[in-house]
PAZAPA-4460 file (N, C-alpha, C; in steps of 0.05 Angstrom, whole numbers, plus 32768, in hexadecimal, padded with zeros to 4 digits):
% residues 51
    n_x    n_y    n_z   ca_x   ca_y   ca_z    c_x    c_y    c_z   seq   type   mol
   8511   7841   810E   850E   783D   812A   8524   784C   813A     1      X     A
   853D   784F   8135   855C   7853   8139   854A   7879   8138     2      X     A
   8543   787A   811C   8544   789A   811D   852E   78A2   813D     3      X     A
   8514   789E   8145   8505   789B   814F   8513   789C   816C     4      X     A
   852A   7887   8177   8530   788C   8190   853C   78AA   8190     5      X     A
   854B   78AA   8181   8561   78B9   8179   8552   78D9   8180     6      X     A
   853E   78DA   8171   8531   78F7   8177   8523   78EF   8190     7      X     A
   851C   78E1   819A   850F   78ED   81B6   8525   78EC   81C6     8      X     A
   853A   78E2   81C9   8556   78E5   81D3   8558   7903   81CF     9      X     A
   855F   790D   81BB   855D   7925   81B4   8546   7942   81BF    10      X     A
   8534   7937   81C2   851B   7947   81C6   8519   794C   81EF    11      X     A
   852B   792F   81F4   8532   7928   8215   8546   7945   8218    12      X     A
   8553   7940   820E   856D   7952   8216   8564   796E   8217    13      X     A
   8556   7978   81FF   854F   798E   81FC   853D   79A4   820C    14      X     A
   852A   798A   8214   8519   7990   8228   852A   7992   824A    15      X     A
   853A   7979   824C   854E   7983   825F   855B   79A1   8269    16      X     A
   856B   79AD   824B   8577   79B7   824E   8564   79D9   8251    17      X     A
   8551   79D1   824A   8537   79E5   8248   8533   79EF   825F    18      X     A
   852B   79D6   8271   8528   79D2   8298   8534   79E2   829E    19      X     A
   854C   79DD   8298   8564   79E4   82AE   856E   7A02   82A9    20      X     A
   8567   7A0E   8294   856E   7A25   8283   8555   7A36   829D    21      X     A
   8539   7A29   8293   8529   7A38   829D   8526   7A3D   82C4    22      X     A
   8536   7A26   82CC   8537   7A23   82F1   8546   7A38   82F0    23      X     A
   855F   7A3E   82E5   856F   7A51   82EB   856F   7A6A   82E5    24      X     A
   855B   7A71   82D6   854F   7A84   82D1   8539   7A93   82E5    25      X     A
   8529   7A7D   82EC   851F   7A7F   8305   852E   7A8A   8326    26      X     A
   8545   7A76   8328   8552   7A78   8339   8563   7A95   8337    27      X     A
   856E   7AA1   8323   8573   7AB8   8326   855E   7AC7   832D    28      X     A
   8545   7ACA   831D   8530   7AE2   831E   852A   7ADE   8341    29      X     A
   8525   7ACA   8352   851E   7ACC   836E   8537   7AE3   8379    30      X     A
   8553   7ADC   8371   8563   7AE8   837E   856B   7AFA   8380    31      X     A
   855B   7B13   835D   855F   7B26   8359   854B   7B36   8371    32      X     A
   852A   7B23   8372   851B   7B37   8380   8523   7B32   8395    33      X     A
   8531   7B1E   83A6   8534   7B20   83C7   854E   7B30   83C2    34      X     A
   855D   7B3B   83AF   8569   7B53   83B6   8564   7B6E   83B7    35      X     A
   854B   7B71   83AB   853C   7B82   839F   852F   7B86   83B5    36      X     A
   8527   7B75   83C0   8507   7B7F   83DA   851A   7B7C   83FA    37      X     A
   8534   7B73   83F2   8546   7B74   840C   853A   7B63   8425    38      X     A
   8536   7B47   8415   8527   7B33   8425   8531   7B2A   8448    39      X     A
   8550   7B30   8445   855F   7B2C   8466   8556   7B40   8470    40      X     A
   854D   7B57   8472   8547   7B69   847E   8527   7B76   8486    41      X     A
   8525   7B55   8481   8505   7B5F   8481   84F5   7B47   84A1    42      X     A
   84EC   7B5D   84AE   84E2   7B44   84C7   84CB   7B31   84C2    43      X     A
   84CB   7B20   84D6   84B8   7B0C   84CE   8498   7B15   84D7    44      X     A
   8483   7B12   84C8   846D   7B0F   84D6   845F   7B01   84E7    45      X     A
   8453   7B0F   84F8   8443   7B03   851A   8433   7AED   850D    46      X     A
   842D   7AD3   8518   8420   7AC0   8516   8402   7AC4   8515    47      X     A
   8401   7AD6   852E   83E5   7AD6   853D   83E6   7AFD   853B    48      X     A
   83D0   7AFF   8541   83CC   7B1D   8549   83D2   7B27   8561    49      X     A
   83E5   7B40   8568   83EA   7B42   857D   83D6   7B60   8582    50      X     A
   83D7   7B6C   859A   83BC   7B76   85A0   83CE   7B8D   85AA    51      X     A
***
């Protein structure tokens, strides 16, 4: 029973540390392309159509 918590204790963490490996992985790749596509320098688009 002891072994049983023990690995999903185990299986918790791993998957944790998985998350967090993979958010930050994420969170770099956005930051590479908004440096890449030079996202501050880019204007906003019109809501509506202007004529």
């Amino acid at each position: 029973m002891s072994f049983v918590l023990l690995l999903c204790v185990l299986m918790s963490a791993l998957g944790t540390a998985w998350l967090t490996h993979r958010h930050r992985a994420a969170v770099a790749w956005d930051r590479e392309l908004d440096v890449a596509f030079s996202v501050g320098s880019r204007r906003e688009l019109p809501l509506h159509r202007v004529l």
